[in-house]
DOMIZA-834126 format. One record per residue (C-alpha): residue in one letter; x negated, y negated, z. Coordinates in steps of 0.05 Angstrom, whole numbers, padded with zeros to 5 digits, always signed. Each point is the difference from the previous one (the first is absolute). Layout:
DOMIZA-834126
aXYZ/...
END
This chain:
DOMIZA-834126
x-00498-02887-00183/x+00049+00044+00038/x+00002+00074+00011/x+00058+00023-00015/x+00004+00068+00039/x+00067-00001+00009/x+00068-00027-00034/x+00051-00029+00037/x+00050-00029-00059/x+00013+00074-00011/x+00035-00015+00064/x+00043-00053-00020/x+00015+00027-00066/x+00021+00066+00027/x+00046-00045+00051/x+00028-00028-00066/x+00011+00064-00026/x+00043+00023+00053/x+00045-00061+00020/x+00072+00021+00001/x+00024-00024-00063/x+00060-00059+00003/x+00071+00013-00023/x+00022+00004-00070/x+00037-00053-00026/x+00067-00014-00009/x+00041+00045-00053/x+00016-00049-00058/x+00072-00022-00025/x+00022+00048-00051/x-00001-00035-00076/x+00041+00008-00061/x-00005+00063-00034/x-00016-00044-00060/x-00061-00033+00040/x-00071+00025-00002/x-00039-00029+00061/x-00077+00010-00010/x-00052-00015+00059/x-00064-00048-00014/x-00042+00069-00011/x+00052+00029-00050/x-00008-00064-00040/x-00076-00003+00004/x-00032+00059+00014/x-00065-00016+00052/x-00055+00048-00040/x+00033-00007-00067/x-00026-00063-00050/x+00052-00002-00067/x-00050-00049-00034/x-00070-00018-00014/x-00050-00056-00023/x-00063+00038-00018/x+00022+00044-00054/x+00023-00052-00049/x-00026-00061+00027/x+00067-00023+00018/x+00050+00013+00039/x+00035+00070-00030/x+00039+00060+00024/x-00043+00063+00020/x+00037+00036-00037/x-00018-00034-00058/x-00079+00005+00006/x-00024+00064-00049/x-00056+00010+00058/x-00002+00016+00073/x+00008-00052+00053/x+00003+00006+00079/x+00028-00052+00045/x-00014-00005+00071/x+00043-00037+00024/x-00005-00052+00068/x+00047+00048+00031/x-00044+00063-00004/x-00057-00042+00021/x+00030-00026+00063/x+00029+00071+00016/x-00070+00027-00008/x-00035-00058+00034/x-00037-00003-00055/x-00046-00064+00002/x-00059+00011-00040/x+00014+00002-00083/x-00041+00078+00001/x+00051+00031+00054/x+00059-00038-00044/x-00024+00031-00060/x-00010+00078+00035/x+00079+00000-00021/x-00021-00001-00080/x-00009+00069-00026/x-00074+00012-00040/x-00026-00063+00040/x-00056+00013+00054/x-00042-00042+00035/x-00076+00005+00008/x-00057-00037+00030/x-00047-00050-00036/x-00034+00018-00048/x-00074-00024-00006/x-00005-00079+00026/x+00082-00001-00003/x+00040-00006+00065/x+00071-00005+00016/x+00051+00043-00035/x-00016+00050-00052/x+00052+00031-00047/x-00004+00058-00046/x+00068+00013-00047/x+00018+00061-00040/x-00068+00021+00019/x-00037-00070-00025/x-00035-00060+00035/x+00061-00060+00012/x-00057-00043+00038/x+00007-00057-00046/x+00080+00009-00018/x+00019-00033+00056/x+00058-00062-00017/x+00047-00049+00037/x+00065-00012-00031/x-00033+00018-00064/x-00070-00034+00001/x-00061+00029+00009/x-00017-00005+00080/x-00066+00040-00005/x-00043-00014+00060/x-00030+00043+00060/x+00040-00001+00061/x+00047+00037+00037/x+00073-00017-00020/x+00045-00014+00053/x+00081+00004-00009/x+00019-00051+00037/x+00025-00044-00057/x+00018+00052-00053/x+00066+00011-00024/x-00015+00056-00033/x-00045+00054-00028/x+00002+00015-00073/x-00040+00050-00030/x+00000+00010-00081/x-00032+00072-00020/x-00042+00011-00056/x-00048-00038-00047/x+00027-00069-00006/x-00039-00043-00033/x+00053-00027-00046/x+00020-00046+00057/x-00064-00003+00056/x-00053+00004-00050/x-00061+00023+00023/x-00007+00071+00042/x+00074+00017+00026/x-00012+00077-00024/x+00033+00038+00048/x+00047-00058+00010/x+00008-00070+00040/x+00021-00016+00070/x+00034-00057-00004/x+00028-00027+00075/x+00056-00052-00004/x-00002-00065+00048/x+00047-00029+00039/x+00032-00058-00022/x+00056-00052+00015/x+00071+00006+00002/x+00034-00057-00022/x+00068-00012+00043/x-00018+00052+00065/x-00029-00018+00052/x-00037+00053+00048/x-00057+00025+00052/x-00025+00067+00017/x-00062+00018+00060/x-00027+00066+00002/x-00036+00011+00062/x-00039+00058+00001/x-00045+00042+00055/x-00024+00068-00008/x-00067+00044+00019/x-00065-00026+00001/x+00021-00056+00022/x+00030-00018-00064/x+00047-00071-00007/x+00026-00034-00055/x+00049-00049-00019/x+00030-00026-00054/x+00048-00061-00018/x+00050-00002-00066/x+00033-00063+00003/x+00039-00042-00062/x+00047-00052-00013/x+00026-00046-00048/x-00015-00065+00007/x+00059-00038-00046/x+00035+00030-00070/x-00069-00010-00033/x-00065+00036+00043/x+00002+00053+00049/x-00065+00029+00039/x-00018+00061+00030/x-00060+00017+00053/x-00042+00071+00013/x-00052-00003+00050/x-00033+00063+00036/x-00047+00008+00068/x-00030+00073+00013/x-00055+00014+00053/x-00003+00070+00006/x-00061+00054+00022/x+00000+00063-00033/x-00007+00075+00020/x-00066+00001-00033/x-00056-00024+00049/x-00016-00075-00005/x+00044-00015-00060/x+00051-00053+00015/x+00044-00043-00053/x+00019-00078+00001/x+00033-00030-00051/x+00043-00055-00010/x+00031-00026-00062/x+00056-00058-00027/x+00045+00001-00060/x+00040-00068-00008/x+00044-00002-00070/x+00055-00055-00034/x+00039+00005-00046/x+00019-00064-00043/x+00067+00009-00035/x-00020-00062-00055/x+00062+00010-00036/x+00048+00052-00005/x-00041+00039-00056/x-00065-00016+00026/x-00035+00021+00066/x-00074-00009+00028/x-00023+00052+00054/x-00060-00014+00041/x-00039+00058+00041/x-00055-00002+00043/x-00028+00062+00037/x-00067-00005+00052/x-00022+00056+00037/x-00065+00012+00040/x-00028+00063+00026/x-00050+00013+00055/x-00012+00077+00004/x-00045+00058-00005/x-00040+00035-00056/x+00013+00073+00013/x+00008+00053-00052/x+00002+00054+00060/x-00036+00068+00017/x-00062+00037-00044/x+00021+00054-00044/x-00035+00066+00020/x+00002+00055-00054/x+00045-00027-00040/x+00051-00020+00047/x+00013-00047+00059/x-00042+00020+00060/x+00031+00036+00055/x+00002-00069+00050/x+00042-00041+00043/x+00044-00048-00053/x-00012-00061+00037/x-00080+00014+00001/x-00037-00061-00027/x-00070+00000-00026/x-00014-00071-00017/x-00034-00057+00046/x+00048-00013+00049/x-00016-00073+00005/x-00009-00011-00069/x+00070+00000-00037/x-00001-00056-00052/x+00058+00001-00052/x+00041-00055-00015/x+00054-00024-00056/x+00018-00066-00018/x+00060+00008-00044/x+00041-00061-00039/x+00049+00013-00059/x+00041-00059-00034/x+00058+00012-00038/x+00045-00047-00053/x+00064+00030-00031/x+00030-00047-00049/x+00061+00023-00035/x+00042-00035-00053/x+00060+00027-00038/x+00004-00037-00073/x+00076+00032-00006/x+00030+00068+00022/x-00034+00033-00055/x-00073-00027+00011/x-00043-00016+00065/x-00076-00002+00015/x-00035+00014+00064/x-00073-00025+00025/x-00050+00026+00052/x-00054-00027+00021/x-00041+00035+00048/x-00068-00025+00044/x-00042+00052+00039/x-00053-00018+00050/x-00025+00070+00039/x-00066-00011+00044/x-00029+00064+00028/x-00047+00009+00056/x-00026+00068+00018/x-00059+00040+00031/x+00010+00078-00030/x-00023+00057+00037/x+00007+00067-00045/x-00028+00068+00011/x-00049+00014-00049/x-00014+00068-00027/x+00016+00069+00032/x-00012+00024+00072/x-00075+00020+00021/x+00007+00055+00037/x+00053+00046+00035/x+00037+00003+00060/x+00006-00036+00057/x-00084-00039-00015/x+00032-00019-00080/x-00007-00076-00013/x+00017-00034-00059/x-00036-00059-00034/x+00038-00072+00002/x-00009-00063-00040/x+00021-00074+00021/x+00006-00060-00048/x+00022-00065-00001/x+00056-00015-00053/x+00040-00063-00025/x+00046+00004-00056/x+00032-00068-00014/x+00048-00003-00059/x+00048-00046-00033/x+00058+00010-00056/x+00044-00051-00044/x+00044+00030-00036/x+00058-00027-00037/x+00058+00036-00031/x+00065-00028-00048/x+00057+00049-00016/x+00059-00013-00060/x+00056+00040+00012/x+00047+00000-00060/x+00071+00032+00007/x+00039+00008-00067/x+00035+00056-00036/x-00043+00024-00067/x+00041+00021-00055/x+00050+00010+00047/x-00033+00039+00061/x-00018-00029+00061/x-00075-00015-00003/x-00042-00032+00058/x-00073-00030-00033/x-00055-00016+00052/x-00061-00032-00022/x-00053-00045+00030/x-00069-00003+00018/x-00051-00008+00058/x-00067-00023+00026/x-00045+00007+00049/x-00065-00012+00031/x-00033+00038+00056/x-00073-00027+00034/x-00031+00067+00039/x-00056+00002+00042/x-00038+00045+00043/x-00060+00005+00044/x-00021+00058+00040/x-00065+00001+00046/x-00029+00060+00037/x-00011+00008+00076/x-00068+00039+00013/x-00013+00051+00054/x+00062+00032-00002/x-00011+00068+00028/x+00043+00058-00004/x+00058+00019+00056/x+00020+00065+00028/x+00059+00026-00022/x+00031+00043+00058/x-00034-00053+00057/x-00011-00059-00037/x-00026-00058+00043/x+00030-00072-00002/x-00063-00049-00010/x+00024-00068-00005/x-00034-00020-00070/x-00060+00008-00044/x-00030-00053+00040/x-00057-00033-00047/x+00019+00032-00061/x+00063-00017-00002/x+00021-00041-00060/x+00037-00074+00032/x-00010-00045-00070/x-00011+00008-00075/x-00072-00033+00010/x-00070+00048-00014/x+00012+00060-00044/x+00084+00013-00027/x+00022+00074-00027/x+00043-00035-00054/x+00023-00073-00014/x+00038-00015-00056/x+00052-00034-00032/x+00056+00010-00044/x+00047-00032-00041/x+00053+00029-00045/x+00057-00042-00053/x+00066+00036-00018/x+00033-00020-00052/x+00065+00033-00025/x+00067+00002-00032/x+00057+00052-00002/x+00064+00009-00030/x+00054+00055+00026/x+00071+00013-00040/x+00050+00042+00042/x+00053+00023-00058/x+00068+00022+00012/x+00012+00054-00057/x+00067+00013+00033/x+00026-00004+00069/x-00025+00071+00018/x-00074-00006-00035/x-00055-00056+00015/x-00068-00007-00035/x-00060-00042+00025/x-00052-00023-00037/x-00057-00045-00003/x-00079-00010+00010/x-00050-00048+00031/x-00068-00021-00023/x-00046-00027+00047/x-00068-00029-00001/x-00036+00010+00062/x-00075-00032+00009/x-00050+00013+00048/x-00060-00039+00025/x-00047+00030+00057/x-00068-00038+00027/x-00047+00053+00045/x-00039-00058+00045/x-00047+00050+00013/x-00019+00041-00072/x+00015-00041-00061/x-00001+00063-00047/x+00078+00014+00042/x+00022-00061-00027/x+00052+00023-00049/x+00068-00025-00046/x+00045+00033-00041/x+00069-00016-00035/x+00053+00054-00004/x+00056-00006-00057/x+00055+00048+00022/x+00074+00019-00030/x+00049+00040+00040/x+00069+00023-00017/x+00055+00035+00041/x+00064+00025-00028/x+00060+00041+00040/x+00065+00019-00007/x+00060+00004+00041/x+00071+00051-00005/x+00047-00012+00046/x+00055+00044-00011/x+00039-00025+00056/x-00003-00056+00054/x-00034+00036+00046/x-00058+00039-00041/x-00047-00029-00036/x-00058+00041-00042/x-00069-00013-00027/x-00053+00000-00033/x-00065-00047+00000/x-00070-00016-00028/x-00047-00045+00023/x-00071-00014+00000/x-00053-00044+00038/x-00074-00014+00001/x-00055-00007+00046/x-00056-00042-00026/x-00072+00003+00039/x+00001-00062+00045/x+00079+00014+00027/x-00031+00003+00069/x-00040-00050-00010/x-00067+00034-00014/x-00046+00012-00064/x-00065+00038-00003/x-00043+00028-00058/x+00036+00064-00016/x+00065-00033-00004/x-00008-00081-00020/x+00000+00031-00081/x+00065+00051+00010/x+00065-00018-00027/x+00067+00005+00050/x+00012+00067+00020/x+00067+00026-00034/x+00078+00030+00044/x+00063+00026-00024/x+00061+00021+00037/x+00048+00049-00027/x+00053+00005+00042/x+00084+00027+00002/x+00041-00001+00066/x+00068-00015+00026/x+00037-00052+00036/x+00065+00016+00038/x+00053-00045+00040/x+00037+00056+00046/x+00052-00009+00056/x+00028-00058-00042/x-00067-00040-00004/x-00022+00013+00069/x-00051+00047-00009/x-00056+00001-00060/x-00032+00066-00022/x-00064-00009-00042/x-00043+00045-00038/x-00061-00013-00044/x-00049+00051-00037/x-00066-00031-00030/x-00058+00012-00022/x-00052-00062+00009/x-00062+00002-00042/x-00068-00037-00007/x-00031+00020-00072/x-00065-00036-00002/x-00027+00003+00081/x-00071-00036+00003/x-00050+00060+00014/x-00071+00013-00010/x-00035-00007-00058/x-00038+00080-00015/x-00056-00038-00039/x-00007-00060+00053/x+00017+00022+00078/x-00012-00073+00010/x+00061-00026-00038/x+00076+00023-00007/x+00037+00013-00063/x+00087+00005-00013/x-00009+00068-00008/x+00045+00028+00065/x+00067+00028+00008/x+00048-00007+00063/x+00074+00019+00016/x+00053+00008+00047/x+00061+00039-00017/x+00056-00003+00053/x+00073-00014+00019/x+00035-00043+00056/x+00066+00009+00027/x+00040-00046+00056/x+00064-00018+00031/x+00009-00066+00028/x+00071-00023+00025/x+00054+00021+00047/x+00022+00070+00003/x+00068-00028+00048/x+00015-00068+00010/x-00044+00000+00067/x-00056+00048-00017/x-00061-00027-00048/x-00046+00043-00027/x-00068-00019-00042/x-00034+00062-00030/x-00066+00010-00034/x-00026+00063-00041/x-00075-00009-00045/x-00031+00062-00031/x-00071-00019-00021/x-00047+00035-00058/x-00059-00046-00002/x-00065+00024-00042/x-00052-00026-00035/x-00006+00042-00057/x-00055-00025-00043/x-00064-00032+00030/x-00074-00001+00001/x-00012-00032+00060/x-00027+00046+00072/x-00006-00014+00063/x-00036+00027+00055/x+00039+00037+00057/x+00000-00020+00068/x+00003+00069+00026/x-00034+00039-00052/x-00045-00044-00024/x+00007+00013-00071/x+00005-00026-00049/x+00069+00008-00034/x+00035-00020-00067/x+00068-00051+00018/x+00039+00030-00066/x+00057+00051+00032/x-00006-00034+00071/x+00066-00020+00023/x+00008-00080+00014/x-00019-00033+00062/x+00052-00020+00061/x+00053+00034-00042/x+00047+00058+00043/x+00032+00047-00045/x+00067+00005+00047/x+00017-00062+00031/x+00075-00033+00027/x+00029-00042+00058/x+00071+00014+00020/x+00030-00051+00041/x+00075-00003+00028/x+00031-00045+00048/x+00085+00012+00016/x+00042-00044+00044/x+00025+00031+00057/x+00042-00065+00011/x+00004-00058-00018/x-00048-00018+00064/x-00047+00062+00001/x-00045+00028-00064/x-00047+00058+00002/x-00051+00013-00047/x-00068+00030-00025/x-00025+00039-00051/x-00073+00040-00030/x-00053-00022-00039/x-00040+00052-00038/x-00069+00008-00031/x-00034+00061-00026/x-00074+00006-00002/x-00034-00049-00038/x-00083+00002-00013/x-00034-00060+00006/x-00063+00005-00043/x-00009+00003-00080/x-00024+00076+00008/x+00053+00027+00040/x-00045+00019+00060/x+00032-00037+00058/x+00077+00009+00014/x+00043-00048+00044/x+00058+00050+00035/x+00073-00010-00028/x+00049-00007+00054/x+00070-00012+00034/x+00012-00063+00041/x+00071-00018+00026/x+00017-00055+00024/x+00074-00021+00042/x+00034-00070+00018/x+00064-00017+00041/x+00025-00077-00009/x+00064-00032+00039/x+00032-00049-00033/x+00033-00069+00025/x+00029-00054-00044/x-00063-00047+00026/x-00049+00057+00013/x-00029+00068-00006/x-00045+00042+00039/x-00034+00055-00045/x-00048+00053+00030/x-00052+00037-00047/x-00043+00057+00020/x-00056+00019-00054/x-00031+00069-00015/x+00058+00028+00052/x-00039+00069-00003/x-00066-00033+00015/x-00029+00028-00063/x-00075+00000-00015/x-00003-00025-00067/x-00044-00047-00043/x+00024-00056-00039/x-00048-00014-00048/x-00074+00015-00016/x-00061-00003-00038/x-00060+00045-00024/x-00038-00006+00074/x+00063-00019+00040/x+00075+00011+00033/x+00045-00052+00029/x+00033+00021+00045/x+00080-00017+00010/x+00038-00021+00058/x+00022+00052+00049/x+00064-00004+00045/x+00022-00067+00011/x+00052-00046+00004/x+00028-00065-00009/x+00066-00047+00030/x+00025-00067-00041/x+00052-00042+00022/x+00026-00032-00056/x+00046-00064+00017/x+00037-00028-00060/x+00041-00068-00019/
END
C-alpha cells in the first residue's frame, strides 16, 4: 500500500489546463440563404435522450410517458468520468445512494424517499444481485419514477433503475480505448470495439481493467470484466441478440469512520479501523442475455428476453457496533467481524406483444404479455470471536482477530439459509390516442409471486407463502403543441415479505405491503428540441406499512402509514449549439406518519416511537448541475455541482450525515482519432460524507484527479 502524501497529477493536469490553446478553424463557405446547416450536437443533443424503453416497455417518446423518466446518457457519463452505476446515477434527481444495509453489500438505492435495492433491471429484466455496477458496457441509464409494478412487478415503489447495454451495430464498424490514470494510483482501461461481420451478424466487444488504491487507508480496487454481444439478422423481420457480461471484483469491506454523537467523528477521512491484513471481499458476477424479436407485419411484433444471473459473494464484515464508550481523546467503540457468503441465482423469462392499430378510428398502441422467473438465494454468515474494541481518535492497526477470526462456515454459523422465490405474471397496457393533442394509458398486471425459505439451523424459520397481487396504472397526456406535453398519472406497486429475500415470524403471515403514486408535471422541447425542461409534483404513499403488533411486540401487523410528497425539475439539452447543459432539482417530504414500531436511540438511548420520523438516507434539497460548452471544435471545458442537504441516518432521527456542495471541473481536447480529457474531483477539497449508517460515515473522495487518453477508429 502506498502513502500518498503528495499528488503529482495535479501537476500534469494543471499543465493541461494551461497549454496555449490551437487556432480556430477555418471560417466556413457561406450557404444559401435557403440552407440550414446544423452541427452533429444541434442534431443530437449530448445530455438530452428524446425516447425511452422503461416507461412503456417499448421503445416510446418521453414525451409520451404520463410519469417521470431521467436519462443519463453515455455522454454525461464519460464527461463526468463516471464509472461506477452509483456516481452515474448522482445525476437523477430524488435518487441517493447509501451503504448496505444489514448482510447486503454493493450499491444501495433509495428513490422518492423508498428502498430501490431490489429494482435494479438490464434492458428491462430483472438484474437483482449484490455487486458494484460498473459502466463500462452501458449505453445508458434509465431511471422510471414512481411505483411501477404494472411493468417490474414486485417492489419498484419509488421507481426502477433500469441501465441499457451496449449492443451491435449492424453495418459500422468501430474501436474506442480509454486509458485512464489518476490519484491513488488509480488506472483503468477500457475497450469498445464492433463490426459487422457480412449483411447478416455483426458483434460488438466491452472489456474493462482497473487496479486502483484509494485515499482511505488500505482500501484498494481490482476489477476486471468482459461484455461480448451478436446480433443475428435471421431475416429481415426477425433478429436474435446475444449478451454476455462477467465482471469480478477484489476489494475492501469498509463502511468508513464511527459516528460520535450523532454525527461523523471529528477524524482524518482516510482513517481506517479495520484489520489491515484482513480485507476479504470479492464478487463473481455473470449475466446472460437473449433478445429475440420478430415482426408478424407492420402492425404487430413480439419481443423475448431471457435473462440468467449467477452473483457469488465473498466477504468478511467489519461494522461498528453500538455507540462510543467514553469521551474524548480515551473513547473506543465496540466492533464486530463475520464471515459472509451470499450466492444467488435468477431465470427469468419475459415475452412482449406489441399491437399497433387504429380503434374506432384513433391511433391505439396495445401491449400485453407476461413473465417468469425464478430466483435461488442463499446466505451464510459466521462470527469471528475476540474482537475487541478500537480507539477512535488513535486507533491501532492490528493485523486480524488472530484465532477468532472466522476462515470457513464449519463449527457454529450466525445464519444459513436458503431461499427460493417463483414469479409468475402477466400484464396488459393500452396507450389510446383520443385525439392528436390528448393520450390515455391504461392497464394492470397480476402477479403471483411464491416464496420458499429453509433455516439449516432452526426449523421453526422455515417458512412459505403465496401472494396473489393486481395492480393498475392509468395516465393521461395533453399536448397542446409539439413541444409541450402535460400530465397526469397513477400507479401503484407492492412489496410482499420475502422481496429481499428474507421471512421471519412476524412477517411470513403478512400480506404485500400496499404504494400509490399521484403525480402531474410537465414536459417541454425548447430552443427547437434542443433543450428539455421537466417538472413533476407527487405525492408517493405506502397505506398499509408492516409495524408492530400493540398486543404482540413479537409480531408485526399492516397497520403503518408512510409518504413522500415532492417535486423534481431538470433541463437536459443544449442551451447553443456548442454548450450542453444537464440539470437536476428534487425537493423531498419523506415521513412516516402512522406506526407502532420504536427504536432505541443511539445517542439518547431511548426509546422512541418511528411514526413522524422522517425517512432514512432521504435529503430534503438535493440537485447536480452539470455543463460542458465547446470552446472549439478542439478544446471543451466543463464541470458542474452536486448537492445534498442533511440527511439522518437512523429510524429515530438521532444521527445526521452533513448536506453539502461538491464541484467538480473537466477540460477534454479533441482529435478526429483521440481525446485527452482531464478531471479534477471535489475542486474545493470539501470535507463531506457520502453515505452512512446508524454507527457510521463514509467518507468521500477529497481533491483529486484523473487524465484519459481516448484513441478512436
Amino acid at each position: 500500500m502506498k502513502n500518498h502524501t503528495n499528488r503529482p497529477l495535479m501537476l500534469a493536469i494543471a499543465a493541461l489546463l494551461n497549454a496555449p490553446q490551437t487556432e480556430a478553424a477555418e471560417i466556413a463557405q457561406p450557404v444559401l440563404p435557403e440552407v440550414k446547416v446544423k452541427t452533429s450536437v444541434e442534431q443530437e443533443p449530448a445530455y438530452k435522450a428524446d425516447t425511452s424503453s422503461t416507461g412503456l416497455k417499448f421503445e416510446a417518446a418521453i414525451r409520451d410517458i404520463p410519469q417521470s423518466v431521467s436519462v443519463v446518457k453515455e455522454e454525461l457519463v464519460k464527461s463526468q468520468n463516471a464509472f461506477n452505476l452509483r456516481d452515474a446515477l448522482k445525476n437523477v434527481s430524488g435518487l441517493t445512494i447509501a451503504a448496505g444495509e444489514g448482510g447486503r453489500t454493493g450499491d444501495s438505492i433509495t428513490l422518492r424517499g423508498f428502498s430501490a435495492n431490489s429494482d435494479t433491471y438490464l434492458d428491462g429484466a430483472k438484474e437483482n444481485g449484490q455487486y458494484s455496477r460498473d459502466t463500462f458496457f452501458l449505453e445508458r441509464v434509465e431511471v422510471l419514477k414512481g411505483a411501477s409494478s404494472v411493468l417490474f412487478g414486485r417492489g419498484s415503489t419509488g421507481g426502477v433503475i433500469n441501465p441499457i447495454a451496449k449492443k451491435p451495430v449492424m453495418g459500422k464498424t468501430f474501436a474506442t480505448a480509454d486509458f485512464t490514470y489518476g490519484n491513488y494510483d488509480f488506472k483503468r482501461t477500457t475497450l469498445d470495439a464492433g463490426t459487422k461481420l457480412n449483411d447478416q451478424v455483426a458483434v460488438r466487444l466491452n472489456t474493462l481493467y482497473q487496479d486502483s488504491d484509494s485515499f482511505r487507508d488500505y482500501n484498494y480496487t481490482n476489477r476486471w470484466g468482459i461484455a461480448p454481444s451478436i446480433k443475428y439478422d435471421i431475416t429481415k423481420d426477425t433478429d436474435l441478440t446475444l449478451m454476455l457480461m462477467h465482471q469480478e471484483e477484489d476489494s475492501v469491506f469498509d463502511y468508513g469512520v464511527p459516528m460520535i454523537n450523532g454525527k461523523p467523528a471529528n477524524v482524518s477521512g482516510n482513517q481506517f479501523y479495520g484489520f489491515k491484513d484482513d480485507l476479504l471481499q470479492t464478487y463473481n458476477t455473470s449475466v446472460v442475455t437473449a433478445i429475440f424479436n420478430h415482426r408478424f407485419n407492420s402492425e404487430f411484433s413480439v419481443r423475448n428476453t431471457f435473462r440468467y444471473g449467477d452473483y457469488e459473494r465473498d466477504y468478511r464484515t467489519l461494522l461498528f457496533s453500538g455507540a462510543a464508550i467514553g469521551t474524548g481523546a480515551t473513547a473506543t467503540i465496540a466492533r464486530s467481524q463475520a464471515l459472509r457468503s451470499s450466492p444467488q441465482q435468477n431465470y427469468y423469462n419475459q415475452t412482449d406483444f406489441t399491437f399497433k392499430k387504429p380503434l374506432f378510428g384513433f391511433n391505439n398502441t396495445l401491449l400485453f404479455g407476461a413473465e417468469v422467473g425464478w430466483e435461488n438465494y442463499t446466505f451464510r454468515s459466521k462470527n469471528s470471536t475476540g474482537v475487541t474494541p478500537v480507539s477512535i481518535y488513535d486507533p491501532v492497526g492490528v493485523a486480524s482477530v488472530g484465532l477468532g477470526r472466522a476462515n470457513d462456515f464449519s463449527g457454529v454459523l450466525t445464519t444459513d439459509r436458503n431461499t427460493k422465490t417463483n414469479t409468475a405474471a402477466g400484464y396488459v397496457l393500452d396507450q389510446f390516442e383520443i385525439t392528436p393533442q390528448w393520450k390515455l394509458l391504461a392497464g394492470g398486471r397480476y402477479d403471483v409471486f411464491q416464496a420458499k425459505q429453509d433455516d439449516f439451523l432452526l426449523n421453526t424459520n422455515d417458512f412459505e407463502r403465496t401472494d396473489h397481487q393486481w395492480n393498475p396504472r392509468a395516465g393521461l397526456v395533453w399536448q397542446p403543441k409539439d413541444w409541450q406535453a402535460y400530465y397526469f398519472s397513477y400507479g401503484t406497486s407492492f412489496n410482499p415479505s420475502a422481496e429481499t429475500f428474507s421471512l421471519a415470524t412476524n412477517n411470513a403471515n403478512l400480506k404485500p405491503e400496499q404504494n400509490q403514486n399521484l403525480e402531474v408535471g410537465a414536459k417541454l422541447d425548447l430552443f427547437d428540441g434542443r433543450l428539455s425542461a421537466t417538472g413533476a409534483l407527487f405525492r408517493l404513499e405506502k397505506t398499509n406499512a408492516r409495524t408492530t403488533d400493540p398486543t404482540d411486540p413479537t409480531r408485526n401487523i399492516l397497520a403503518g402509514e408512510q409518504k413522500t410528497d415532492g417535486f423534481e425539475l431538470g433541463l437536459a439539452g443544449d442551451i447553443l449549439p456548442d454548450w450542453s447543459l444537464s440539470a437536476t432539482y428534487a425537493y423531498l417530504d419523506a415521513e412516516i406518519t402512522k406506526s407502532n414500531s420504536s427504536a432505541t436511540g443511539s445517542v439518547s438511548g431511548l426509546s422512541k416511537s418511528l411514526q413522524g420520523k422522517t425517512s432514512v438516507n432521504v435529503p430534503e434539497n438535493s440537485g447536480v448541475v452539470w455543463s460542458s460548452y465547446h470552446i472549439s471544435p478542439e478544446w471543451e471545458v466543463g464541470g458542474g455541482v452536486f448537492m445534498s442537504g442533511s440527511r439522518f441516518t437512523d429510524s429515530v432521527n438521532e444521527v445526521t450525515l452533513p448536506g453539502y456542495a461538491r464541484l467538480d471541473a473537466t477540460v477534454a481536447y479533441h482529435q478526429k482519432h483521440f481525446d485527452i480529457q482531464a478531471n479534477v474531483f471535489n475542486l474545493l477539497d470539501k470535507n463531506y460524507y457520502e453515505s452512512g449508517q446508524t454507527n457510521t460515515a463514509l467518507p468521500a473522495t477529497p481533491l483529486s484527479g484523473q487524465l484519459t487518453l481516448r484513441v478512436k477508429y
